[in-house]
C-alpha positions in Angstrom: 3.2 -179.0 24.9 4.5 -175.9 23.3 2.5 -176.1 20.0 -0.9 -176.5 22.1 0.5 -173.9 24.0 0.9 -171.7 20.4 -2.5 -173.2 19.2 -3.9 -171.6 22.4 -2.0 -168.4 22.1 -3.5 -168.3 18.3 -7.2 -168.8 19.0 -7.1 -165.9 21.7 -5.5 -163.3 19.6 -7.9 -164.5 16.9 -10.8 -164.1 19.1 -9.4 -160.7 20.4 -8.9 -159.7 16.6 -12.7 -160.7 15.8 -14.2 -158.5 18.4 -11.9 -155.7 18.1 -13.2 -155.9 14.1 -16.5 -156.4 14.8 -19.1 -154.0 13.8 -21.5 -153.3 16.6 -25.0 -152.7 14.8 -27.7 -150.8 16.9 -31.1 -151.8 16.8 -32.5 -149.5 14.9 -30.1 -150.4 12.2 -30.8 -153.9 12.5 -34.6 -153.0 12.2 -34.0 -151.1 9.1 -31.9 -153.4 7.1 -34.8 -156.1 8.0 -37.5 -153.5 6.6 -35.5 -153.0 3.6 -34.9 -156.3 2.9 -38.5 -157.6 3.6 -40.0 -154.4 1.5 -37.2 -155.2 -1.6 -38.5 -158.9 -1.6 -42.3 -158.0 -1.7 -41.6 -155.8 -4.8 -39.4 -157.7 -6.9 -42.0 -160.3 -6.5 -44.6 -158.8 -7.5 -42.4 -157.0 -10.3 -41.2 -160.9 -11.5 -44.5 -161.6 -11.6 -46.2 -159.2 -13.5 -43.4 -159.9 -15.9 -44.8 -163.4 -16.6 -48.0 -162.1 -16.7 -47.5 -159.5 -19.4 -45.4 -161.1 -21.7 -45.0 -158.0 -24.0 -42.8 -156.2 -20.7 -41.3 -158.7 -19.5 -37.9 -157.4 -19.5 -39.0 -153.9 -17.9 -40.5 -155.4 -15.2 -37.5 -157.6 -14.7 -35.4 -154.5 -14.5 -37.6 -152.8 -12.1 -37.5 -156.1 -9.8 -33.6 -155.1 -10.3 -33.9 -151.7 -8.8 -36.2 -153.3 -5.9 -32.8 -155.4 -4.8 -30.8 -152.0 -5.0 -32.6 -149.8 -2.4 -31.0 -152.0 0.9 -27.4 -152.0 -1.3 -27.8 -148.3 -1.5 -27.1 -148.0 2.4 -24.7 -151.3 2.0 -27.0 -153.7 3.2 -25.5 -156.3 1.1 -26.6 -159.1 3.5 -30.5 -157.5 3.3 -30.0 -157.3 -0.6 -28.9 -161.0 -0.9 -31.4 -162.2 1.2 -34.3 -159.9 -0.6 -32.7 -161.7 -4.2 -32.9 -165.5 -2.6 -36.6 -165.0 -1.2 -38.1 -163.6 -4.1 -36.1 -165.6 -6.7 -37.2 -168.9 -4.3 -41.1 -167.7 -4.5 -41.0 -166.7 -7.9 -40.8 -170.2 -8.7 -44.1 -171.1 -7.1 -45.9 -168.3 -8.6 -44.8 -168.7 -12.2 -46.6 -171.9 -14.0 -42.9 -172.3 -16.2 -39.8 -172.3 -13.9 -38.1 -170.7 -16.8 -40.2 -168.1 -17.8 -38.6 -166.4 -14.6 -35.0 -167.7 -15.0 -34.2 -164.2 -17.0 -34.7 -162.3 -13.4 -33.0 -165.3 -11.2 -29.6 -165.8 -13.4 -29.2 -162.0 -14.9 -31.2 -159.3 -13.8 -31.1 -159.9 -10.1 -27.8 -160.8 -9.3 -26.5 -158.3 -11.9 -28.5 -155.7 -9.7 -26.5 -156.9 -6.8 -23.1 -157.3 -8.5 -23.4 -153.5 -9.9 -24.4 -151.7 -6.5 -21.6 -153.4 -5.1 -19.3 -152.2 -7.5 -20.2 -148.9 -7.4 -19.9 -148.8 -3.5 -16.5 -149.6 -3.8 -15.8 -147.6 -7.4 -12.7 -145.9 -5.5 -11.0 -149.4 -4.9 -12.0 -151.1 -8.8 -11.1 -149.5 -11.6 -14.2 -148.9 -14.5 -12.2 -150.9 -16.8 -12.3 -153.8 -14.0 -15.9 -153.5 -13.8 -16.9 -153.4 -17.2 -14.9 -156.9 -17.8 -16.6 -158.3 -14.7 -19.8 -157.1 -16.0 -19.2 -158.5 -19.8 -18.4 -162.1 -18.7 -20.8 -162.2 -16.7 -23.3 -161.4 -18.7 -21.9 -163.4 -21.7 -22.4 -166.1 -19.5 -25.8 -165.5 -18.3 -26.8 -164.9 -22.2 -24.9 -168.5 -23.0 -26.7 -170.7 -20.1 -30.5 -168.7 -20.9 -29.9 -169.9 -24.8 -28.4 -173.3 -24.5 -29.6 -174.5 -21.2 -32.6 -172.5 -20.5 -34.1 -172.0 -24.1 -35.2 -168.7 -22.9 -33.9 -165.4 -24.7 -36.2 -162.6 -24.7 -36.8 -163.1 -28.6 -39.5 -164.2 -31.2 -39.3 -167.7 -31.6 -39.2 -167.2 -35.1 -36.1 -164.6 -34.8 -34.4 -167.3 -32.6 -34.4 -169.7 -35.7 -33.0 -167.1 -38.0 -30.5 -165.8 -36.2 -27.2 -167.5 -34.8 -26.0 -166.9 -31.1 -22.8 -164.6 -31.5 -25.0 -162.1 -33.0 -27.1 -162.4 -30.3 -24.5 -162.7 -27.7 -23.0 -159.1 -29.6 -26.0 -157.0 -29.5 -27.4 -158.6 -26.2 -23.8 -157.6 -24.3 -24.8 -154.2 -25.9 -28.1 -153.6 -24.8 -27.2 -154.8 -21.5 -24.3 -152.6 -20.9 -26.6 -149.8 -22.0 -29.2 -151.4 -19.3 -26.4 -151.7 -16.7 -24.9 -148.2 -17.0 -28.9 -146.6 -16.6 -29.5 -148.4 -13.4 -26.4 -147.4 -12.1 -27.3 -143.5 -13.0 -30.9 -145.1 -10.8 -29.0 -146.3 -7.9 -27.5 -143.5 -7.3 -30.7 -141.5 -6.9 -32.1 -144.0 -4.8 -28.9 -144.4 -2.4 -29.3 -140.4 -2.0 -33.1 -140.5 -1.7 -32.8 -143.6 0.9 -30.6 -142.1 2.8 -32.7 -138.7 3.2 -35.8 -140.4 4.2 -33.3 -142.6 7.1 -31.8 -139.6 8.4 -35.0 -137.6 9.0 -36.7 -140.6 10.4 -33.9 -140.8 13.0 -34.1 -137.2 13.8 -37.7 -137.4 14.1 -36.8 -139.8 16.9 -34.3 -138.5 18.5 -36.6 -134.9 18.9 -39.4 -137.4 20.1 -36.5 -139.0 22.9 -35.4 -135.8 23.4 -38.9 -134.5 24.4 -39.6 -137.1 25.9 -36.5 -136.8 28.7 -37.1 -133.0 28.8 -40.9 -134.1 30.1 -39.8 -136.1 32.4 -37.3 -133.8 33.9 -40.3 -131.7 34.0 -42.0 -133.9 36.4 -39.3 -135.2 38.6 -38.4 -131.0 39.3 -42.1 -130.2 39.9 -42.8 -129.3 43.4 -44.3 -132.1 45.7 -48.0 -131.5 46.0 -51.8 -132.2 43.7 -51.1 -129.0 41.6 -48.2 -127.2 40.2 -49.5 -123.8 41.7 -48.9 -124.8 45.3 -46.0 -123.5 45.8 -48.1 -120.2 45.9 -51.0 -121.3 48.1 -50.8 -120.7 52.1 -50.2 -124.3 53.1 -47.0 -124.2 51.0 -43.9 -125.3 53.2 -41.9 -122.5 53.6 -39.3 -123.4 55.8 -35.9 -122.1 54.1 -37.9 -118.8 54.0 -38.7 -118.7 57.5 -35.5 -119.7 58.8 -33.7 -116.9 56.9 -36.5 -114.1 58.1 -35.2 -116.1 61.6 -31.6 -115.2 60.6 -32.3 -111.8 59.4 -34.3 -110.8 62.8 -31.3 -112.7 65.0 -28.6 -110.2 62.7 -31.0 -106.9 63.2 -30.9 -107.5 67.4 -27.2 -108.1 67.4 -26.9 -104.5 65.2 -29.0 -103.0 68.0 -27.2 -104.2 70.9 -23.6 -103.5 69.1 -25.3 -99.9 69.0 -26.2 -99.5 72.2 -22.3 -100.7 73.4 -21.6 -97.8 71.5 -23.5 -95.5 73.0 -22.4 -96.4 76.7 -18.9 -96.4 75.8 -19.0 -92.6 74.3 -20.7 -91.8 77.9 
């Protein structure tokens, strides 16, 4: 009896907990993280896929399907990011002809994109030192599964067979740091530009609200009647006027008759 008594007691302070912590998200929020994550998916699709098709900039257009999934992490949308990664990831599979002529995009680029913006987002809580460890084992690992699972490194086929995989594990952790450090200098433009362009679409609204109520105020203070000027026509009601012309000529007789009280009395 007393533990389901406890277990009872638990699940309502845990419920209580959860909507206390809850984030309430307006709905103009939620339509912007579902435009940002839609828009992001659209254009790293079409980046991952003009990266198949010119296979001379593959890798460029692979970064720039990176930068697509960090324009809803710039206003930490990670959920809208994610999502954005999974759908285009999923459909680049259908419009490729070789599965792994997109894997570059689906095991590094694009969740490298994701792992970054997050980082930086929370750069006062992890240390650089912490992040560039993350970022190296990570992408040690992403070079290892490309190469020996994959069979797809961004190389000649004839460099491949002449060179062995630490030295391509060395100066590919290079040039992806180097990579890695210039889309974070990128993110950071596009978290400031994003947010610009948010802000004055929501105070473009709220003028347009604002109008709006100010018009409507407008109407319901208008006086009764087919035109605004009819307040200054003869047919106007003026009863409060007449009623205090009414008051005025009551107080000018009882001035005249305290006056003439006055006058018998001095007799």
């Amino acid at each position: 009896m007393r533990a389901a008594h406890a277990s009872g007691i638990f699940e309502y302070s845990t419920l209580y907990i959860m909507k206390r912590n809850r984030k309430k998200i307006s709905r103009q929020e939620a339509v912007y993280r579902v435009a940002l994550a839609g828009i992001s998916a659209a254009v790293a699709l079409l980046m991952v896929w003009l990266g198949v098709v010119v296979k001379f900039s593959t890798v460029a257009f692979f970064i720039a399907a990176a930068v697509a999934l960090m324009v809803p992490l710039s206003q930490k949308y990670y959920l809208s990011s994610v999502l954005a990664y999974v759908v285009s990831a999923g459909l680049s599979f259908l419009v490729a002809g070789d599965v792994f002529s997109v894997m570059g995009y689906v095991v590094y680029f694009g969740p490298m994109a994701i792992i970054s913006g997050a980082m930086l987002n929370h750069k006062d809580k992890i240390k650089w030192w912490v992040q560039l460890i993350v970022k190296i084992v990570y992408i040690n690992g992403a070079l290892a599964l490309l190469y020996f699972v994959c069979h797809n490194i961004v190389l000649d086929s004839s460099i491949i067979d002449k060179v062995q995989y630490w030295m391509i594990a060395l100066f590919g952790t290079a040039i992806l740091v180097a990579i890695d450090y210039a889309l974070q200098f990128i993110y950071k433009r596009i978290a400031i530009l994003v947010g610009k362009a948010l802000r004055k679409n929501d105070r473009h609204r709220k003028s347009e609200s604002e109008k709006k109520d100010s018009d409507d105020f407008d109407e319901e203070t208008r006086p009764d009647g087919d035109s605004p000027f009819d307040e200054f026509s003869d047919d106007y009601p003026r009863d409060n006027n007449e009623s205090n012309e009414e008051k005025g000529n009551k107080g000018d007789g009882n001035v005249d008759c305290d006056n003439e009280n006055d006058g018998a009395n001095d007799k």
